[in-house]
C-alpha positions as CSV (number, residue, x, y, z in Angstrom):
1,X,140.3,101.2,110.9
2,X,140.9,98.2,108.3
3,X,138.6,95.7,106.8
4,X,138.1,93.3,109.5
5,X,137.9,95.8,112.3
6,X,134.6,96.9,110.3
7,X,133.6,93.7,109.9
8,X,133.6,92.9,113.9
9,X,132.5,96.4,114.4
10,X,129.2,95.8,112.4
11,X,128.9,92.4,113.3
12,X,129.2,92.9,117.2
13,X,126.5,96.0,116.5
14,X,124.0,94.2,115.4
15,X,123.8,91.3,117.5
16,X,124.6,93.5,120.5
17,X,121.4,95.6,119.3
18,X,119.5,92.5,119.2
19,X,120.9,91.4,123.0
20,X,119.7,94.6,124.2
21,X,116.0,95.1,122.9
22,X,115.6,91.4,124.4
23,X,117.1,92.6,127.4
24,X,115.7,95.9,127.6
25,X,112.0,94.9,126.4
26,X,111.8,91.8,128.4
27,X,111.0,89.6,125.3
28,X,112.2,86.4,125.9
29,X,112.1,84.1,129.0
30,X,113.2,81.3,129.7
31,X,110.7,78.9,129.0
32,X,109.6,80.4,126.3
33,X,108.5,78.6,123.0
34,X,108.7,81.0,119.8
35,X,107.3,81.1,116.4
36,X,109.4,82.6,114.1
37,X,107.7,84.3,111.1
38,X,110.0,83.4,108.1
39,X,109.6,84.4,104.7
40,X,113.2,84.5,103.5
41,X,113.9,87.6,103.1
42,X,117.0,89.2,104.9
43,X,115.6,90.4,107.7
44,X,113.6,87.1,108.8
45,X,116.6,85.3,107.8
46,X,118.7,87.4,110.2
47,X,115.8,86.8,112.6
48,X,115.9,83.3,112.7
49,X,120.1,82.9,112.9
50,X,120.0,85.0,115.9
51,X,117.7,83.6,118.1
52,X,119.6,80.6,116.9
53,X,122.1,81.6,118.9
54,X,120.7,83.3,121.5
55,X,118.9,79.5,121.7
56,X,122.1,77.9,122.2
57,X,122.9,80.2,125.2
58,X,119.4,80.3,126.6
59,X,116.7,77.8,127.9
60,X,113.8,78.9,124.9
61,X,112.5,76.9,122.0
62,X,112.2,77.8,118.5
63,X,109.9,76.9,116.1
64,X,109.4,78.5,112.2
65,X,106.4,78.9,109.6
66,X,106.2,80.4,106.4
67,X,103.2,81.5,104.3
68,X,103.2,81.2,100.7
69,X,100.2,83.6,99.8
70,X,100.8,82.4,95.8
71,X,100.8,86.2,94.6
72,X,104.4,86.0,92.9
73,X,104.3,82.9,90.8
74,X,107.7,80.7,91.0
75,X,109.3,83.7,93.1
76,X,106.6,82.6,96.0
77,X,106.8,79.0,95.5
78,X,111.3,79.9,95.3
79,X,110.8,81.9,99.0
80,X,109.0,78.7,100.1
81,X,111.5,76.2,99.6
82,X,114.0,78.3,100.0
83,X,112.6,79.3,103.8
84,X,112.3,75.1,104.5
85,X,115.8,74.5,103.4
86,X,117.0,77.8,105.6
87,X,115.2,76.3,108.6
88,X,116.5,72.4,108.3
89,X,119.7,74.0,108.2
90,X,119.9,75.8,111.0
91,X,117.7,72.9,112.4
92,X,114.7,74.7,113.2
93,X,111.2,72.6,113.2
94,X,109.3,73.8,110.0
95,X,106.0,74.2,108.8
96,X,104.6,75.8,105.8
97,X,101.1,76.5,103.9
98,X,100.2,78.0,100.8
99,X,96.8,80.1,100.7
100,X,95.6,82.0,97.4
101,X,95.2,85.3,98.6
102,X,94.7,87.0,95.2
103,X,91.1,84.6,95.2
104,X,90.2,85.3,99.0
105,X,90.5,88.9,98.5
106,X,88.2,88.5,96.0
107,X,85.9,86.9,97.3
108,X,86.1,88.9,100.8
109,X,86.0,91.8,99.1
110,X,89.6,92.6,100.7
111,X,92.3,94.4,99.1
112,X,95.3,92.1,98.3
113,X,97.4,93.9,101.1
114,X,94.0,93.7,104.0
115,X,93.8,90.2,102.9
116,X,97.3,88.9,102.7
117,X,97.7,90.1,106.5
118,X,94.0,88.3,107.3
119,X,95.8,84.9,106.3
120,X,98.9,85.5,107.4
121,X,97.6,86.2,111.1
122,X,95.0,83.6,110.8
123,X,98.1,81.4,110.1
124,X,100.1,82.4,113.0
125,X,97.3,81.8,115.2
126,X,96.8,78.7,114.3
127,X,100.2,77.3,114.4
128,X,100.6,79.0,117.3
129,X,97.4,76.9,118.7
130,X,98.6,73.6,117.6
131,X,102.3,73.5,119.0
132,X,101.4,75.6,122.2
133,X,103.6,78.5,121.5
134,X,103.8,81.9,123.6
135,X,105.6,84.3,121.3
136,X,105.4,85.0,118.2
137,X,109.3,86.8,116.5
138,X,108.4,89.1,113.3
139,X,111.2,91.0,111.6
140,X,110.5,94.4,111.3
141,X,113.4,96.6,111.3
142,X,114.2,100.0,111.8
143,X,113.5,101.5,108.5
144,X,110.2,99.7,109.3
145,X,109.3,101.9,112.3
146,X,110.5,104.9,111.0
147,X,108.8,104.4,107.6
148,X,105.2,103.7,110.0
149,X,106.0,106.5,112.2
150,X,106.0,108.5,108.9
151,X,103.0,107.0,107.6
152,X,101.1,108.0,110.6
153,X,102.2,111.4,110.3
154,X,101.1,112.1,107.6
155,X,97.8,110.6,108.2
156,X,97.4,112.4,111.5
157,X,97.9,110.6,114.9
158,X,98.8,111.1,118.5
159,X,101.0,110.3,120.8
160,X,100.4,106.3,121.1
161,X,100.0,106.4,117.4
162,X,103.4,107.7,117.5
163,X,105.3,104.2,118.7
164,X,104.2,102.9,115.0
165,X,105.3,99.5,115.5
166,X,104.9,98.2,119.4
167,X,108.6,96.1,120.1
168,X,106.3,93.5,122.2
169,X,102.3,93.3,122.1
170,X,99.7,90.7,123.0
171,X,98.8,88.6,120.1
172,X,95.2,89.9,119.7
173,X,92.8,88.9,123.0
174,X,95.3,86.5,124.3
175,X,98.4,85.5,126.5
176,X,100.6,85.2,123.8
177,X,102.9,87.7,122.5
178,X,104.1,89.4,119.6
179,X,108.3,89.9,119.6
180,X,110.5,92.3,117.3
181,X,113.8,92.2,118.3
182,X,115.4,93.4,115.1
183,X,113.2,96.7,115.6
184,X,115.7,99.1,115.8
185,X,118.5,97.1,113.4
186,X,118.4,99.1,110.0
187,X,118.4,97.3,106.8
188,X,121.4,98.4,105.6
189,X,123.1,96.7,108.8
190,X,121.0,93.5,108.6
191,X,121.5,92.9,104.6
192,X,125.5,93.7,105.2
193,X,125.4,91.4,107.9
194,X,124.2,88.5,106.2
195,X,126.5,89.2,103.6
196,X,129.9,89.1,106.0
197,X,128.4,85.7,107.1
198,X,127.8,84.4,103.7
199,X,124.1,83.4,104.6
200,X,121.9,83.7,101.8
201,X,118.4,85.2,101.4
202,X,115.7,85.6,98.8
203,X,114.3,89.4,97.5
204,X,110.9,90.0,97.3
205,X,110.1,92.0,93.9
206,X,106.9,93.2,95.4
207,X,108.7,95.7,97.5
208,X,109.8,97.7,94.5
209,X,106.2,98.8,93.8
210,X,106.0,102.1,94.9
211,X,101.6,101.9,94.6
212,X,101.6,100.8,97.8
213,X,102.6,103.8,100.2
214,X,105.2,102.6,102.5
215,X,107.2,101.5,99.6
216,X,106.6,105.1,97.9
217,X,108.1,106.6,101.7
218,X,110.7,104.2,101.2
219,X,112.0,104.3,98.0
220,X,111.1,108.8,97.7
221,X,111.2,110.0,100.7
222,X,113.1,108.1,103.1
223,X,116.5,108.5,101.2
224,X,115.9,112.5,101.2
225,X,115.8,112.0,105.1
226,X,119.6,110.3,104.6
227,X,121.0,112.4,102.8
228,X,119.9,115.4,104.7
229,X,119.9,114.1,108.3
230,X,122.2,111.4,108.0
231,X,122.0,110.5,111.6
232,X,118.3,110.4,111.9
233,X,117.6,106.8,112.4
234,X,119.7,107.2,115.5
235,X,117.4,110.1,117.2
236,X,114.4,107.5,116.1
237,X,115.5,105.5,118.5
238,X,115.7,107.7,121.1
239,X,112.4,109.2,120.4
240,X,111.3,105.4,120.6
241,X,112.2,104.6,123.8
242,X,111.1,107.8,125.3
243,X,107.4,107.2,123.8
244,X,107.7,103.9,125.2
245,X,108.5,104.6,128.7
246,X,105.8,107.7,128.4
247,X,103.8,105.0,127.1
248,X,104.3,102.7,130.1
249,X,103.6,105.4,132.8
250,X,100.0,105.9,131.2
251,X,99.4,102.1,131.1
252,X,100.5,102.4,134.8
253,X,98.7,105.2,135.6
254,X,95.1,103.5,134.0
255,X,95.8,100.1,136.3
256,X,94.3,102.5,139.2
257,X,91.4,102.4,137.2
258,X,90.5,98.9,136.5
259,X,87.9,98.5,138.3
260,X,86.0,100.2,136.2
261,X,86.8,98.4,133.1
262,X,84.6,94.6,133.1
263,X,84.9,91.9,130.8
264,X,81.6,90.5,129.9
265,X,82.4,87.5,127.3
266,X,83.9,88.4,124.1
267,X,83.1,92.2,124.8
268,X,84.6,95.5,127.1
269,X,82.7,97.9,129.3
270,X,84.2,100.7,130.9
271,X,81.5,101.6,133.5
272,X,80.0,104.8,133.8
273,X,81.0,105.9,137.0
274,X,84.8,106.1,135.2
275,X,83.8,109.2,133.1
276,X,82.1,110.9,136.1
277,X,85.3,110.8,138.2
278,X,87.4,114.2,138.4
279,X,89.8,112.9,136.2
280,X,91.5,114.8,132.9
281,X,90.2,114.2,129.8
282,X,93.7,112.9,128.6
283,X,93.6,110.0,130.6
284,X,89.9,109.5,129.5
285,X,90.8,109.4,125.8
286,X,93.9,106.9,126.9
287,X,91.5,104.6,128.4
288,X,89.3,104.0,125.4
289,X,92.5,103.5,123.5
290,X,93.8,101.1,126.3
291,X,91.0,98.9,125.9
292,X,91.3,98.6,122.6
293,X,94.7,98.6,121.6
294,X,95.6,96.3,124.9
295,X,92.2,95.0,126.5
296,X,90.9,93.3,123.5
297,X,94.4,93.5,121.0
298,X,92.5,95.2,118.5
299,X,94.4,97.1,115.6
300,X,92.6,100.1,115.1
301,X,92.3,103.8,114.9
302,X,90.5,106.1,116.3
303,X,91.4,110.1,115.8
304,X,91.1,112.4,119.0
305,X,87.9,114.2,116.9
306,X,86.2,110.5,117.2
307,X,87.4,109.4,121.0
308,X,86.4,113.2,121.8
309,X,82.8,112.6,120.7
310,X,82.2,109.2,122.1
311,X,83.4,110.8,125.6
312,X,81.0,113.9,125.4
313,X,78.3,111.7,124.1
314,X,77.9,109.6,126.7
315,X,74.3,109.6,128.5
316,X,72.9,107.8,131.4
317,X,69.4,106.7,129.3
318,X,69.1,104.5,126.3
319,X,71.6,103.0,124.0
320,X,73.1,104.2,120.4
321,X,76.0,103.3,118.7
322,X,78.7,105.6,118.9
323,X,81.3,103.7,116.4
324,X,81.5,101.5,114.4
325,X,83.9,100.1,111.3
326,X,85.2,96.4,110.1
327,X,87.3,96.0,113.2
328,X,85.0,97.3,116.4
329,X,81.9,98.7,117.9
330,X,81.6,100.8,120.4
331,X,78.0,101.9,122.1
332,X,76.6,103.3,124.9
333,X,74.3,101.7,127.1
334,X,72.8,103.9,129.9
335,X,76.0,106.0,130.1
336,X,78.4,102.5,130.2
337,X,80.8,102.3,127.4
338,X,80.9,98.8,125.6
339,X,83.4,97.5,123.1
340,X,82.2,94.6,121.2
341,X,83.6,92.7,117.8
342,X,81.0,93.8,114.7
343,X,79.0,90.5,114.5
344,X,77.5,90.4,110.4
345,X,74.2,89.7,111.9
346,X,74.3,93.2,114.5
347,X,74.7,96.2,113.1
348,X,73.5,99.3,114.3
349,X,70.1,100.6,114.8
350,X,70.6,102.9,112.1
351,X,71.2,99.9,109.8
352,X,69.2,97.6,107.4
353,X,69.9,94.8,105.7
354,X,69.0,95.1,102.6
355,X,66.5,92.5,101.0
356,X,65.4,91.8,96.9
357,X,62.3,94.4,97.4
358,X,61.2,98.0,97.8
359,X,61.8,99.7,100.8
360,X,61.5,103.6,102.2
361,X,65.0,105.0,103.5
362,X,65.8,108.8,104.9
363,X,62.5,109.6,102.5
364,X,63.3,107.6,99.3
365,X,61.9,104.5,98.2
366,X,64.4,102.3,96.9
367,X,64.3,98.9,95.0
368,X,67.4,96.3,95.8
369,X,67.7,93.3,93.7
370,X,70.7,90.7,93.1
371,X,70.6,89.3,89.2
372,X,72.8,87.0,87.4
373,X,75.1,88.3,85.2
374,X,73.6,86.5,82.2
375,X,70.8,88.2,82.6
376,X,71.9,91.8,83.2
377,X,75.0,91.6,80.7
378,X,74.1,93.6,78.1
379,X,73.6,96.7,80.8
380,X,76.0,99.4,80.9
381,X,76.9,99.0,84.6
382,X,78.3,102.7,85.1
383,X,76.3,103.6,88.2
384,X,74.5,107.2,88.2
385,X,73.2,109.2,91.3
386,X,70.1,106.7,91.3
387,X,71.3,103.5,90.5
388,X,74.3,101.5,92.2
389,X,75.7,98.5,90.3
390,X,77.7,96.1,92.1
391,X,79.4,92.7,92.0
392,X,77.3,90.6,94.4
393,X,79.5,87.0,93.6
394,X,81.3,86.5,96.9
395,X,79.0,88.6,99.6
396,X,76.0,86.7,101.4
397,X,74.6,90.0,102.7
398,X,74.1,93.9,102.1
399,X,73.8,96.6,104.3
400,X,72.4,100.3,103.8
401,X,73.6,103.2,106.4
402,X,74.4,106.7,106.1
403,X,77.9,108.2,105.7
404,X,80.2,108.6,108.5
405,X,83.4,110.8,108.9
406,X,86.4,108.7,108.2
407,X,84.3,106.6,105.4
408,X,86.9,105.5,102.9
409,X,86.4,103.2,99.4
410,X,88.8,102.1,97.3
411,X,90.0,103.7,93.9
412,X,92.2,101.2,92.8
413,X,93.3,97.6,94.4
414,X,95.1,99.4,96.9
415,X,94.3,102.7,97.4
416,X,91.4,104.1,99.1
417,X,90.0,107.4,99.0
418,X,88.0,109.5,102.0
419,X,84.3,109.8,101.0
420,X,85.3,113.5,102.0
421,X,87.8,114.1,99.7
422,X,85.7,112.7,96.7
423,X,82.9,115.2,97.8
424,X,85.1,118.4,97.8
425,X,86.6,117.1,94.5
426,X,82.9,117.2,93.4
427,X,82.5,120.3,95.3
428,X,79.0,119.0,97.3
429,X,78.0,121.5,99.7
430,X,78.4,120.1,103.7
431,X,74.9,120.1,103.8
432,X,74.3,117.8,101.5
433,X,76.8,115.2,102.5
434,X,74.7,113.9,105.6
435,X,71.6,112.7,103.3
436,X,74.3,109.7,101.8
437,X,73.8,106.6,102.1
438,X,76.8,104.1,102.0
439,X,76.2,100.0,101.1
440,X,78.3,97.5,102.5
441,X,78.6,93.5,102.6
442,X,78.9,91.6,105.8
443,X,83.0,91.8,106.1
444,X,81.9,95.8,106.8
445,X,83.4,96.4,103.4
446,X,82.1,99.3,101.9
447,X,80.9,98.4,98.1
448,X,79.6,101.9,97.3
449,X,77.6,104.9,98.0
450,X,75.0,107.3,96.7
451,X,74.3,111.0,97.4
452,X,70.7,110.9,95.8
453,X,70.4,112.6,92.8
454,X,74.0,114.3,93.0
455,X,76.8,111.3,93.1
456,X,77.3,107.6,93.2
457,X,80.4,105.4,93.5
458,X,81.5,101.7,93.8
459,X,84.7,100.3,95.6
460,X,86.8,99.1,93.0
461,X,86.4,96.0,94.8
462,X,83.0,95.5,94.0
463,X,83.3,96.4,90.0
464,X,81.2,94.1,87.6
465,X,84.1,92.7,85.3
466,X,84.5,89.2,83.8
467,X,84.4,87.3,86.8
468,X,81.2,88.5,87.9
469,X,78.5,86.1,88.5
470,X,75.8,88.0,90.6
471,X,75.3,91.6,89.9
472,X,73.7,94.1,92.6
473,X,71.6,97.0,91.5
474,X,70.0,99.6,94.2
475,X,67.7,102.4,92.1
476,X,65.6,104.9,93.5
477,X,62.3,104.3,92.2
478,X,60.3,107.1,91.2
């Protein structure tokens, strides 16, 4: 085979790829008005000349944003111009913003990654909003998916957790959707296909740091894969579509059961009389996940250990929360199941919000008090297993509750550790571990914890460095 049959070869792969996840995936309609997430690189680049020319053959309407989260200097302010020009050319409305993420992370008490994909989505939405789009096009590729599949692995997951990255979801607790049609393109084919074309696109240094673990999989572990299993991506695929359509039938199977699952406002209850029915418990655990992952678009987690409890916890009397992090809340209420958004002003019973006075907590008096850094300055702020010191500059309000499984802080901008692990590295007995008692800020953040007497720590987040102007101290007293 010479030259140019490779050429065609590739270039009829890829956009035949691309043809067939719309096809196959039902992601486009006619009709349909799509935002194309573009920050230059190759594969959003690729992204935006193919629906080009899918437009020009189809009734749908295209539209294209670009964030420029102001992280990388002139190589942000380069992808921004250089993602304008891109989209004049191809003659694509445009619309850009610039938000500096390094400074809301900051003062959100975010990590740069948590924060930069807070904006980004808040961004989406809103453009989304203002020019009444339906879909939104993102770029992941193929090395993408298998990369998160990895990921998830290796953190532990299930089934569901298994898809990694969803081809098509709902855009949060709304009609719209969320598109990848470039999902199972690999890089290599997408940056060589660009290249045949002549069509330029911008590199973004940032994926070179292998701190952040998907580029670590990426750049260690991924090529091992190729060299070793060089057809691998190809059974990824496969797998793929056969948790997808497994997938589907659950989703299917759970519509017989809607009646059981009300909307009341903002927030989900699957009623009671759903967990009495003679049912299995796998389709039990699936409809917790369904409401959350589909119901109200939610993002989040939730290992089988954790959906397992909240199913064998239920009781017909009273209410207690049975879950709760930054992203949901789940409770019982006389053996109903509700799903609610964490609201900064309700937490759970076993909460308080901490105030600048003494108080008694599990058997410890306690004294909370926010001081300016001026007059604290001179104070070595290392905290010890009675005294937390924080940096209170961009919170509003503190919280006090006792450690849960799954807590995790962070050890460095972008890494967090379990509260478990740290314990075992410290080698505190299990019995101890129950009597800690973990501080957070209103964004459910968790800014540190103390194990009375035994072991503090504070987030990384929340360190008291240069910038601090309000310093938090909780002491036990006595």
């Amino acid at each position: 085979m010479n030259d140019l049959e490779l050429k065609n070869n590739l270039l009829e792969k890829v956009e035949t790829t691309f043809l067939k996840t719309i096809e196959r995936f039902s992601l486009l309609s006619k009709g349909d008005k799509v935002l194309i997430a573009l920050s230059g690189g190759a594969d959003s680049v690729l992204l935006a000349y193919l629906l080009k020319k899918y437009k020009d053959n189809s009734q749908v309407s295209l539209f294209a944003c670009h964030l420029n989260h102001s992280l990388r200097g002139n190589e942000s302010l380069r992808d921004e111009v250089f993602s304008r020009n891109f989209a004049r050319l191809l003659g694509i409305d445009f619309v850009s913003k610039t938000v500096d993420v390094k400074s809301f992370a900051m003062e959100k008490k975010l990590s740069i990654e948590e924060a930069a994909r807070k904006v980004r989505y808040e961004f989406f939405e809103e453009v989304m909003r203002e020019k009444n789009l339906n879909k939104l096009a993102i770029a992941h590729n193929l090395d993408d998916l298998f990369e998160t599949m990895l990921y998830r692995l290796l953190k532990g997951t299930g089934v569901s957790g298994l898809i990694g990255i969803p081809v098509k979801r709902f855009f949060y607790n709304t009609s719209t959707e969320i598109i990848r049609p470039l999902l199972f393109i690999t890089k290599e084919s997408i940056v060589s296909y660009l290249k045949l074309n002549n069509i330029d696109f911008v590199f973004d240094s940032s994926n070179e740091d292998i701190k952040f673990s998907r580029n670590f999989l990426r750049k260690n572990i991924v090529p091992l894969f190729e060299k070793r299993f060089p057809f691998f991506k190809e059974r990824i695929v496969s797998l793929y579509n056969i948790l997808w359509d497994e997938e589907n039938f659950w989703l299917a199977e759970l519509s017989k059961y809607d009646k059981f699952v009300v909307k009341e406002g903002g927030d989900f209850k699957i009623l009671k009389e759903f967990f009495k029915l003679d049912i299995s418990l796998p389709l039990k655990r699936r409809m917790i996940r369904n409401v959350i992952n589909n119901k109200m678009g939610i993002n989040a987690y939730l290992s089988f250990d954790t959906v397992d409890k909240i199913i064998f916890s239920l009781k017909d009397e009273g209410s207690r929360v049975l879950y709760f992090s930054k992203k949901i809340k789940i409770y019982s209420n006389y053996g109903d199941l509700v799903f609610s958004l964490p609201d900064e002003n309700q937490k759970d019973e076993n909460t308080i919000l901490l105030c600048e006075k003494r108080f008694a907590f599990n058997g410890f008096e306690f004294q909370f008090d926010i001081l300016s850094f001026e007059e604290v300055k001179n104070l070595n702020f290392k905290s010890t297993p009675v005294c937390l010191y924080f940096d209170a500059t961009g919170s509003l309000k503190f919280y006090l509750r006792f450690y849960q499984n799954g807590d995790r802080i962070y050890i460095d901008q972008n890494k967090t550790k379990k509260l478990s692990d740290i314990f075992v590295d410290y080698k505190v007995p299990r019995f101890k571990r129950k009597n800690t008692i973990v501080v957070f800020d209103e964004n459910n953040s968790i800014v540190g914890f103390i194990l009375p007497f035994v072991l503090s720590r504070v987030s990384k987040l929340f360190y008291v460095n240069e910038n601090t102007k309000k310093v938090g101290m909780l002491k036990i007293c006595g």
